[in-house]
N, C-alpha and C positions, 0 to 999 in steps of 0.2 A: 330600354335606353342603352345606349353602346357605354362598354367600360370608360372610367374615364382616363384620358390619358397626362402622363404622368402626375401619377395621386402622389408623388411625396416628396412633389417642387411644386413650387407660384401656385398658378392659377388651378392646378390640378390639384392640389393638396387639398386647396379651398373648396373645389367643387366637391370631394371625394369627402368632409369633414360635411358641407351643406347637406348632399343628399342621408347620408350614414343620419345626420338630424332630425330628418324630417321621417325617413321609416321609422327612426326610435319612437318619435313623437307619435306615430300614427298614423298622420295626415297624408292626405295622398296630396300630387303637385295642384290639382283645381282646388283645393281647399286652402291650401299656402300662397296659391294666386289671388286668391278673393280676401285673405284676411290681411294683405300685405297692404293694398289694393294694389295690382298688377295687373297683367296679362299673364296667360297661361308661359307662351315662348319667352317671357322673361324669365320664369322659374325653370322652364328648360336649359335655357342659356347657362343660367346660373349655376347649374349641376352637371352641365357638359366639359365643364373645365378647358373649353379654346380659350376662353375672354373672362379677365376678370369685371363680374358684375360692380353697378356704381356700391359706391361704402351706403347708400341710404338703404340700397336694396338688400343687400348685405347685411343689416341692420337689423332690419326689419323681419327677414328671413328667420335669422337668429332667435327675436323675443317670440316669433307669433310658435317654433319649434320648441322654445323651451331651454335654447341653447348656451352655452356661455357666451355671453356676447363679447368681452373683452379679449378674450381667446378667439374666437371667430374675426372680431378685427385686426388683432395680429397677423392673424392669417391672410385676412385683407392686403394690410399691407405689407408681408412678403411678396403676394401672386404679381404686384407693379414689376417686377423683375421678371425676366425676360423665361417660361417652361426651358426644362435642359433639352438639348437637343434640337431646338426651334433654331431656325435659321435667321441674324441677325444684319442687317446694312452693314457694310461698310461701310463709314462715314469719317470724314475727318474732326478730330477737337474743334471746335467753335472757333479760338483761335486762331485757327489755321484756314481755316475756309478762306480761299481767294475768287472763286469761279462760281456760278448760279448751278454749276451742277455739284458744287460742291454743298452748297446752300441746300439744295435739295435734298440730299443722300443724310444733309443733318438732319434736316426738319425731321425726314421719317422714320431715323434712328432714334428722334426726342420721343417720337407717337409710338415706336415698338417700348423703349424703355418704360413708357407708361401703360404696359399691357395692351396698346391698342385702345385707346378706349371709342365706346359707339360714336358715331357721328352728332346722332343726335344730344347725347350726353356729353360732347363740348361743344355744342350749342348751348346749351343746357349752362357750362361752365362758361363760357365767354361771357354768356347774359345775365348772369348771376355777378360776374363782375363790373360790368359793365362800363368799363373807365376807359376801352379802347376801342367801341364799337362791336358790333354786331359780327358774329362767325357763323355764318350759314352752313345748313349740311353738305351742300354743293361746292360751296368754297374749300371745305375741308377736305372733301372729298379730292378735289382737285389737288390740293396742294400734298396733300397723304400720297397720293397716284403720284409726283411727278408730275403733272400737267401745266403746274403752273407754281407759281414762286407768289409769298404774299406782296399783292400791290403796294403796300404800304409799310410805315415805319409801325399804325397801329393795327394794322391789319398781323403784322409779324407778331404784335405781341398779343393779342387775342390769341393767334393759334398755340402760342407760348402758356397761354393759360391757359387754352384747352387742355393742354398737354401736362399740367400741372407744375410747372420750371417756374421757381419762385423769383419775382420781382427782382433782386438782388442780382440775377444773372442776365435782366433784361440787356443791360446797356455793352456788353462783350454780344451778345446776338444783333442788337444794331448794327454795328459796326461791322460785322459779319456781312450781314444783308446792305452796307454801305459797297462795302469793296467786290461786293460782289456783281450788284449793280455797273459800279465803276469801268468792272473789267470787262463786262460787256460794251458799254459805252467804246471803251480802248480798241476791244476787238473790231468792234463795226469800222470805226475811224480806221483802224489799218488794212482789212479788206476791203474798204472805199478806196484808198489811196492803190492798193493792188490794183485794184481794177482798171482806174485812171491809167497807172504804169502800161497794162498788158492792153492798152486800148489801143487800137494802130493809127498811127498819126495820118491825118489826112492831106498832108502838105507834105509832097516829094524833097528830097534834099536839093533838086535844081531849081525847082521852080523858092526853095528858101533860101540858097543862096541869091539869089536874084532880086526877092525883096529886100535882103540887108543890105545888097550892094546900091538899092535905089534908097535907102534909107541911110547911107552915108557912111555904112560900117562894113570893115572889110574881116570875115570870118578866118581862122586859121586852122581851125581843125573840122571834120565833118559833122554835118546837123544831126545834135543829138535828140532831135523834138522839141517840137513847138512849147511845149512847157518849161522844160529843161533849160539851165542855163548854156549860153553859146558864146566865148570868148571870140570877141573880133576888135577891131582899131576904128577907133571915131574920127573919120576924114578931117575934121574941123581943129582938132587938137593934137591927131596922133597917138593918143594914150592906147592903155587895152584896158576893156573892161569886158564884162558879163552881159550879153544881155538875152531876154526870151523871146523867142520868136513873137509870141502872143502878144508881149509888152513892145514891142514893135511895131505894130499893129496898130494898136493906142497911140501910139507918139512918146517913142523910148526917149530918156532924157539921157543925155552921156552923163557919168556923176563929176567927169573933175569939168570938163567944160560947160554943164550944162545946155548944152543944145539940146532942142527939140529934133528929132527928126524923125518925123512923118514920112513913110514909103507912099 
């Protein structure tokens, strides 16, 4: 099995303290897999030092070697914190999070601060709490990647307890995942309106002048588009107003004389 790496931080300490256990004890890894009850690659894992194993595994590891188990927990929980030299998200404070990509680059700075833990092992966590619904491996999977943002207000906090972020911090991560939402919302709404703008009007400026003149309104400056407002003089009163080609169309009302007029 390859050294492990960095044995005297997190997750490496712990691997490097696991196996040092299990040769003092004797046992080789198929016999530390069968008394745990595990899988063999679980006891691999565990002594590879990438990923900290769950604390049950850990646990267990420790009495079936012989080992101090309160010292072994310890250990445990240092390895939550991030091996030296591992490469960490950038992400912004919770607080701060305005944008879904900001949301994201959290979420998976919360899953590296918690060693990474397996997929299936916040499944495991989700459904052991079970007060937010179900976290599948798939949905984790996706939302760890980037791929996707939790659908929900309980789906967000499932993965929050996958991740082990204690109840207490839930309601600042809503909020998060509110304005986050929002800004998306904002965004669509102003590249809708862009698009509307850079759309090219299908109504010439003569053939617009021409309806407002048979509609009773005499324009003063050139047609800025048929959406836009168009300052011209309401025959019937004299005044100036605003009006839009399009509401023209319909049957523009003047506002101070209220006349209809219909082109």
């Amino acid at each position: 099995m390859r050294p492990v790496p960095f044995p005297e931080y997190g997750a490496g300490r712990l691997a490097a303290a696991l196996r040092q256990g299990r040769e003092t004890s004797g046992k080789s890894r198929e016999q530390v897999a069968d008394a745990i009850p595990c899988s063999l690659a679980t006891v691999q894992r565990a002594e590879a030092g990438k990923k900290r194993p769950t604390q049950t595994v850990t646990r267990a590891f420790a009495q079936v070697c012989g080992m101090n188990e309160e010292k072994i927990v310890r250990l445990w929980e240092a390895a939550g914190r991030p091996a030296r030299g591992s490469k960490r998200t950038q992400a912004p404070a919770v607080n701060f999070v305005r944008t879904e990509a900001d949301l994201g680059a959290a979420l998976l700075r919360v899953h590296e601060d918690n060693a990474s833990p397996a997929l299936r092992e916040m499944e495991r966590r989700a459904e052991r709490h079970g007060g937010f619904g179900r976290l599948d491996r798939m949905t984790a999977w996706r939302i760890v990647h980037r791929k996707v943002l939790p659908a929900t207000e309980n789906q967000l906090k499932a993965f929050l307890t996958a991740c082990e972020v204690p109840e207490s911090a839930f309601p600042q991560w809503v909020r998060a995942w509110r304005r986050a939402k929002a800004d998306t919302k904002a965004t669509a709404r102003r590249q809708a309106a862009q698009a509307r703008a850079a759309k090219p009007d299908s109504v010439d400026p003569d053939t617009a002048m021409r309806i407002m003149r048979a509609a009773g309104l005499r324009p003063i400056d050139t047609f800025p588009g048929s959406a836009r407002p168009w300052t011209a003089q309401c025959a019937a009163c004299g005044q100036w107003s605003r009006f839009r080609l399009d509401a023209v169309h319909r049957g523009a009302i003047c506002p101070v004389c209220h006349t209809t007029r219909a082109p």
